[in-house]
C-alpha atoms as one frame of an Amber mdcrd trajectory, in Angstrom:
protein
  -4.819  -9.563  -1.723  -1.936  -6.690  -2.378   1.840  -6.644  -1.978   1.020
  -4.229   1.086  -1.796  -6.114   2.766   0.122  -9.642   2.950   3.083  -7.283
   4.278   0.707  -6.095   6.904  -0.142  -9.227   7.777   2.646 -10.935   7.733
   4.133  -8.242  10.016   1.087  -8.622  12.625   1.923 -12.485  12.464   5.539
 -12.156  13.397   4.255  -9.371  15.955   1.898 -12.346  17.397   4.231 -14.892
  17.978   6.710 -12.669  19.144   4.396 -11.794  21.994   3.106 -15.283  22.510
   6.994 -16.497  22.723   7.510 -13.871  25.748   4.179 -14.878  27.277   5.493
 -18.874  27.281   9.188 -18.016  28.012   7.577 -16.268  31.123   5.997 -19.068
  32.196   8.922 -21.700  31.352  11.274 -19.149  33.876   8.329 -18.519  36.720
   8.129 -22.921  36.988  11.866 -23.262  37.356  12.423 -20.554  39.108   9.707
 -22.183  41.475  11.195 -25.588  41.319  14.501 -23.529  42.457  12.410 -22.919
  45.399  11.438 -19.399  44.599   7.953 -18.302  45.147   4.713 -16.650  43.541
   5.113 -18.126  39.899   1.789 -16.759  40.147   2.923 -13.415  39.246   4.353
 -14.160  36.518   1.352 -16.481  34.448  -0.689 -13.225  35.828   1.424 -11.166
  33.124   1.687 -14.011  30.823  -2.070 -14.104  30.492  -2.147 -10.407  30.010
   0.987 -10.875  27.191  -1.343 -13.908  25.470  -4.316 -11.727  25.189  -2.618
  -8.440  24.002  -1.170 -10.979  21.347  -4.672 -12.122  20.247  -6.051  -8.829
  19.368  -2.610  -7.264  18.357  -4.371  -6.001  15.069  -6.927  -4.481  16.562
  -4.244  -1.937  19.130  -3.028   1.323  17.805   0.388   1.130  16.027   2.439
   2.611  18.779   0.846   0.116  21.634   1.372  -2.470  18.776   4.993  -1.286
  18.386   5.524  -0.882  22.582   3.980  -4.447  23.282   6.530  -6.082  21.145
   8.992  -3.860  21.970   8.557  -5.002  25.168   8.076  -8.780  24.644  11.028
  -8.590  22.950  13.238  -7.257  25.783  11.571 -10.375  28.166  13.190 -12.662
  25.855  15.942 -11.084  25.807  16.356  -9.920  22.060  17.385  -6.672  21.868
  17.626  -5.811  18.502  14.653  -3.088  19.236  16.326  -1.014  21.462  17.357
   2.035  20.833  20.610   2.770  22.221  21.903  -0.685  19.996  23.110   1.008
  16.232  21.628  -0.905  13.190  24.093   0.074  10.888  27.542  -1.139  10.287
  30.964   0.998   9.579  33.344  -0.322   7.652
């Protein structure tokens, strides 16, 4: 295996788990927002489920799905080092 293929992978690993980690932060939030007496938690392990299996066949989706999924996932847990408005760089 190549310098370029275990970057692949390794980059549709972290994409994987980055997706899974929204999927179960979604759930953590929907059952104590429930035991807050909110309801239809239901909802929300509707859209985990959907999150989980996106994650499972992330390799198989088109880059820029790929890229809006975990953009995406990554705004439900609140990183927001993907958005666009946020500057990478730093000026010194």
């Amino acid at each position: 295996m190549n310098t370029h293929e275990r970057r692949r992978l390794a980059a549709l690993r972290t994409d994987r788990e980055t997706v899974l980690g929204a999927a179960a932060a979604l759930r953590h939030e929907a059952v104590q927002a429930r035991y807050a007496g909110l309801s239809r938690p239901e909802i929300a392990f509707g859209l985990a489920s959907v999150l989980e299996m996106l994650a499972m066949r992330i390799a198989d989706q088109p880059p820029d799905v790929r890229a809006h999924v975990v953009r995406i996932a990554r705004e439900m847990a609140g990183d927001t080092m993907d958005s666009p408005t946020i500057r990478r760089t730093r000026r010194r």
